[in-house]
N, C-alpha and C positions, 0 to 999 in steps of 0.2 A: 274371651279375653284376646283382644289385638296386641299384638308382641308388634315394640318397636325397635329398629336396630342403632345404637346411638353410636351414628358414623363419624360426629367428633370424637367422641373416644376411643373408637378402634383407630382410628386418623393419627393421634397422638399418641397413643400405644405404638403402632408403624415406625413413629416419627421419633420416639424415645428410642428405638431398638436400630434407629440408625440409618431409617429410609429417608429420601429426601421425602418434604411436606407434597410436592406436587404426585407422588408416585405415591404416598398413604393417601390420602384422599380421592385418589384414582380408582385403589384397590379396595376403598371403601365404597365408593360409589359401586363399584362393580358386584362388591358382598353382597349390599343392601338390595341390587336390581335381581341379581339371580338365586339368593337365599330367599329372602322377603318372598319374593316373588309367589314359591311354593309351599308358603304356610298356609293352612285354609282356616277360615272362619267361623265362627258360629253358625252364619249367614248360609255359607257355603255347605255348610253340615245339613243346616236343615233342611234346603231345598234340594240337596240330593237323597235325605231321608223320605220328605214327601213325595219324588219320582219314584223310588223304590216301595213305598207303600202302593204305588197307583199302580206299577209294577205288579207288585203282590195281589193286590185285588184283581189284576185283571185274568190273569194267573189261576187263581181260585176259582173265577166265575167260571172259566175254560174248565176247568177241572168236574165242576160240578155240574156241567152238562154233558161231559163226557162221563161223568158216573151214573147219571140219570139216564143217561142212552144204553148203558150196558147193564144199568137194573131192567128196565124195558125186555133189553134182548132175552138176555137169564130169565123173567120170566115167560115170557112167550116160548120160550125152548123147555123150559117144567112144562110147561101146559100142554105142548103138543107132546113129552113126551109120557107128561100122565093120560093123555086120552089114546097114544101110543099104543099105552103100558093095558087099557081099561080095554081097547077095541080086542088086543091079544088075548086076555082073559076072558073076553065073553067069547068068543072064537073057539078057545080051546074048550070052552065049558059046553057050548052050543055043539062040539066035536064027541062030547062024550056022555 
Protein backbone atom coordinates (compact mmCIF):
# COMPACT_ATOMS: atom_id res chain seq x y z
CA UNK A 1 0.00 0.00 0.00
CA UNK A 2 1.26 3.61 -1.22
CA UNK A 3 0.61 6.12 1.48
CA UNK A 4 -0.20 9.54 0.20
CA UNK A 5 0.39 12.79 2.02
CA UNK A 6 -2.76 15.16 1.31
CA UNK A 7 -0.71 18.41 1.26
CA UNK A 8 -4.10 20.37 0.82
CA UNK A 9 -5.11 19.57 3.99
CA UNK A 10 -2.13 19.78 6.12
CA UNK A 11 -1.97 23.30 3.85
CA UNK A 12 -5.23 24.27 5.54
CA UNK A 13 -4.84 22.77 8.69
CA UNK A 14 -1.44 25.32 8.83
CA UNK A 15 -3.69 27.95 7.48
CA UNK A 16 -6.60 27.44 10.05
CA UNK A 17 -4.17 27.72 13.01
CA UNK A 18 -3.15 30.89 11.70
CA UNK A 19 -0.03 30.50 9.23
CA UNK A 20 -0.15 32.60 6.30
CA UNK A 21 -1.40 30.23 3.00
CA UNK A 22 2.00 30.87 1.25
CA UNK A 23 4.18 29.47 4.57
CA UNK A 24 1.44 26.37 4.93
CA UNK A 25 1.82 25.14 1.63
CA UNK A 26 5.56 25.83 1.86
CA UNK A 27 5.83 23.65 4.94
CA UNK A 28 3.80 21.11 3.22
CA UNK A 29 5.63 20.84 0.30
CA UNK A 30 8.67 20.50 2.50
CA UNK A 31 6.63 17.47 4.74
CA UNK A 32 5.59 15.80 1.68
CA UNK A 33 9.44 15.88 0.06
CA UNK A 34 11.36 14.71 3.25
CA UNK A 35 8.63 12.48 5.08
CA UNK A 36 7.23 10.75 1.58
CA UNK A 37 10.36 10.53 0.60
CA UNK A 38 11.43 7.72 3.44
CA UNK A 39 8.53 5.50 3.21
CA UNK A 40 9.36 2.30 1.40
CA UNK A 41 7.35 0.25 -0.80
CA UNK A 42 6.21 -3.04 -1.52
CA UNK A 43 8.53 -2.67 -4.48
CA UNK A 44 11.17 -1.71 -2.31
CA UNK A 45 10.63 -4.58 0.11
CA UNK A 46 10.79 -7.06 -2.31
CA UNK A 47 13.74 -6.38 -4.19
CA UNK A 48 15.76 -5.95 -1.25
CA UNK A 49 14.30 -9.29 0.16
CA UNK A 50 15.45 -10.95 -3.16
CA UNK A 51 19.29 -9.42 -2.73
CA UNK A 52 19.18 -10.77 0.74
CA UNK A 53 18.05 -14.24 -0.43
CA UNK A 54 20.89 -14.23 -3.08
CA UNK A 55 22.87 -12.92 -0.17
CA UNK A 56 21.88 -16.16 1.82
CA UNK A 57 22.57 -18.56 -0.85
CA UNK A 58 25.72 -17.51 -1.60
CA UNK A 59 26.47 -17.65 1.92
CA UNK A 60 25.30 -21.24 2.32
CA UNK A 61 27.14 -22.46 -0.89
CA UNK A 62 30.63 -20.93 1.05
CA UNK A 63 29.55 -22.72 4.04
CA UNK A 64 29.05 -25.95 2.47
CA UNK A 65 32.42 -26.17 1.02
CA UNK A 66 33.98 -25.13 3.83
CA UNK A 67 32.29 -28.02 5.72
CA UNK A 68 33.13 -30.48 3.01
CA UNK A 69 36.76 -29.51 3.19
CA UNK A 70 36.86 -30.07 6.92
CA UNK A 71 34.88 -33.41 6.54
CA UNK A 72 37.85 -34.28 4.11
CA UNK A 73 40.47 -33.16 6.70
CA UNK A 74 38.76 -34.95 9.95
CA UNK A 75 38.80 -37.82 7.84
CA UNK A 76 42.16 -38.09 6.56
CA UNK A 77 43.35 -37.38 10.15
CA UNK A 78 41.09 -40.76 11.63
CA UNK A 79 42.84 -42.55 8.94
CA UNK A 80 46.21 -41.81 9.59
CA UNK A 81 45.70 -41.85 13.08
CA UNK A 82 43.98 -45.39 12.95
CA UNK A 83 46.93 -46.83 10.89
CA UNK A 84 48.84 -44.75 13.53
CA UNK A 85 47.23 -46.36 16.24
CA UNK A 86 47.28 -50.35 13.99
CA UNK A 87 51.33 -49.85 13.04
CA UNK A 88 51.87 -49.14 17.16
CA UNK A 89 50.05 -52.27 17.96
CA UNK A 90 51.53 -54.58 15.77
CA UNK A 91 55.00 -53.10 16.79
CA UNK A 92 54.40 -53.69 20.35
CA UNK A 93 52.92 -57.21 19.55
CA UNK A 94 55.92 -58.01 17.15
CA UNK A 95 58.06 -56.71 20.56
CA UNK A 96 56.70 -59.46 22.68
Amino acid sequence: MVYAMDTLGYAKRLRDAGISQQQAESHAEAARDFIMAELVTKTDLHTALQALRADVQAVEARLEGKIDTQTLRLTVRLGALLAAGIAILAAVLKLT
